[in-house]
N, C-alpha and C positions, 0 to 999 in steps of 0.2 A: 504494500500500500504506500502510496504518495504522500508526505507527511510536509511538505513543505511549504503547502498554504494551509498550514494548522496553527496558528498561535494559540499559546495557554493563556490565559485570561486573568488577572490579577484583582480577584476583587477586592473591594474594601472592607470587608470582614474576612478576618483572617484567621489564621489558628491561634494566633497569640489572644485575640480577642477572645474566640470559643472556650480556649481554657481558663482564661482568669472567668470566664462566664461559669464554667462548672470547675470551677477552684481545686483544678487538679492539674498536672502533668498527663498530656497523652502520652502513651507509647504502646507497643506492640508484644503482647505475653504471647514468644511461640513455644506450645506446648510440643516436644519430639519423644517420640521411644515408638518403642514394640507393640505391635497390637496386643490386647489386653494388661499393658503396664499401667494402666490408670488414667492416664492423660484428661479425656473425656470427663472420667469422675473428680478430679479434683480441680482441672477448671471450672468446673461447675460448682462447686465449691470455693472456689476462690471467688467469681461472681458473686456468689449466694454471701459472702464474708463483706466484699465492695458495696454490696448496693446496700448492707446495712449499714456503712460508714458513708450513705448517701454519693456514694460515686457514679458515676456516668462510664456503662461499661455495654461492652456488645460480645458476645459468644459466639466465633465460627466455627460449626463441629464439619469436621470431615463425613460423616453420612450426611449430614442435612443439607451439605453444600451440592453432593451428587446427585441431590436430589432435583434439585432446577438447576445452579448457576453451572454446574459441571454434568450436568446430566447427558450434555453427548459424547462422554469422555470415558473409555477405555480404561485399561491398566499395563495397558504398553506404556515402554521406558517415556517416548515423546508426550503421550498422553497423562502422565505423572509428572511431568515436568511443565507442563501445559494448566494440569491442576495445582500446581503448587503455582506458577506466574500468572493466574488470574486471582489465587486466593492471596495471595500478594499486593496486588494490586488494589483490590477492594476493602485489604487494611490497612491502606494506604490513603486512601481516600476516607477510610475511617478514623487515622490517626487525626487526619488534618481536620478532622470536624470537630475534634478535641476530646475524643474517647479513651478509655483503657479500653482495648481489642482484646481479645486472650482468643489463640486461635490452637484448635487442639487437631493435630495431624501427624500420622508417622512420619513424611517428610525423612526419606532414609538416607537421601543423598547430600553429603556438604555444601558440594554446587547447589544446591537448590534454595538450602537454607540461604546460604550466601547471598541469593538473585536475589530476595528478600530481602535481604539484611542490607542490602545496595540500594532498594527502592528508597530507604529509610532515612530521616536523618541521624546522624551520632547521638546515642545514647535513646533513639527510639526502639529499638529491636533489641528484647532480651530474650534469649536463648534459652528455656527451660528446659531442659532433658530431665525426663523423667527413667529412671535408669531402674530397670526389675528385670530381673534375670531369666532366660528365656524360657528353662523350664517351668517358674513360676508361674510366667505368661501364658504357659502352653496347659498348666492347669488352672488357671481361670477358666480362659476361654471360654468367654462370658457369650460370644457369636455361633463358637462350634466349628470356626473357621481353623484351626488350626490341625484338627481332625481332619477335616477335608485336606487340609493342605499335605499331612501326612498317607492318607490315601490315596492321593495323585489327583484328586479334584479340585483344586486350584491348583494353576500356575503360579509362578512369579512370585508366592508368599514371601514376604518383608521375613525374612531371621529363618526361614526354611531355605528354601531356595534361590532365594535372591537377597544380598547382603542391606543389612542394617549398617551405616557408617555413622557411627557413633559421635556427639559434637567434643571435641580435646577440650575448647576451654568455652566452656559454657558461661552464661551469666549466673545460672542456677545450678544446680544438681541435686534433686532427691529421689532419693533411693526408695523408692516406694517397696519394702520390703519388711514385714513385721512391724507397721506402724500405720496408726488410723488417720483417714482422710484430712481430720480436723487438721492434724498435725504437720500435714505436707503441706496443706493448704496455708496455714497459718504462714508456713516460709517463705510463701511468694507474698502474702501481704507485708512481712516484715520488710521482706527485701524493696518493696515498694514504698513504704514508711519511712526506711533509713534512708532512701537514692532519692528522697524528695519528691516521688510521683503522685504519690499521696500525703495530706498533711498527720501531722502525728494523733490523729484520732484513735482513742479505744472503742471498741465491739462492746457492746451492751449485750 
């Protein structure tokens, strides 16, 4: 496509306005790991922890986005990467409205994180790896998908058959392993409290 009589449009509310409007720093919580490591449940939980400290937050869950925004979208390598560059995109346009995002995706490949993390401004894109060990993962299996994937009826399974690349230096890291929701959950609001995203408000 021809991009060259496209200009971006500047208007005059801006995101600096948007967030001193909801008295928060935006940024972008990307939640990564293995299917059934949690991801899903404790951004939902982190949510559920924000909006009682009246913050301004929006949840993009990987099913619910195949559902319309990616819903002509595959699980080929290109079509993965296609899903991660429009969910990207749309938290981007989220950040700048002056949101906490928290987008919960396996997201396996660095490059991909990265294309993300390029959209973004410095210090809008934090990294949450949710890090639970695969056979953990593989008895949850909250789907039933990793059954399948051991029986040969899925292809391309993330930590089966096709590599999970793990993020080296995260913004976050919890180990979701013998430990309750509250308490993972609790580490990204902290981490949001101390890095100024959130003001130092207690949960009731």
């Amino acid at each position: 496509m021809n991009n060259e009589n496209i200009v971006w449009h500047q208007h005059v509310v801006n995101q600096q306005t948007r967030s001193e409007l909801k008295k928060q720093k935006p940024c972008l919580l990307w939640f990564t790991g293995l299917s059934g490591s949690g991801k899903s449940t404790i951004a939902g939980r982190v949510e559920t922890l924000l909006a009682k400290l009246s913050c301004h937050t929006y949840l993009l869950d990987g099913d619910n986005i195949r559902h319309r925004l990616c819903a002509d979208l595959g699980f080929s390598d290109s079509d993965r990467v296609e899903n991660i560059r429009r969910i990207g995109e749309v938290s981007h346009l989220m950040v700048d409205a002056g949101l906490i995002v928290l987008s919960a995706f396996i997201s396996p490949f660095t490059a991909n994180r990265k294309m993300v993390r390029d959209m973004l401004k410095h210090g809008e894109f934090i990294e949450v790896f949710i890090d639970t060990p695969l056979d953990e993962c593989e008895k949850r299996d909250p789907k039933g998908l990793y059954k399948k994937a051991r029986a040969g009826e899925i292809k391309d399974f993330t930590g089966i058959d096709s590599p999970y690349e793990a993020p080296v230096n995260p913004e976050l890291r919890i180990v979701n392993h013998n430990i309750d929701i509250d308490t993972a959950a609790k580490q990204v609001v902290d981490y949001l409290r101390q890095h100024g995203y959130i003001p130092g408000r207690s949960i009731n």
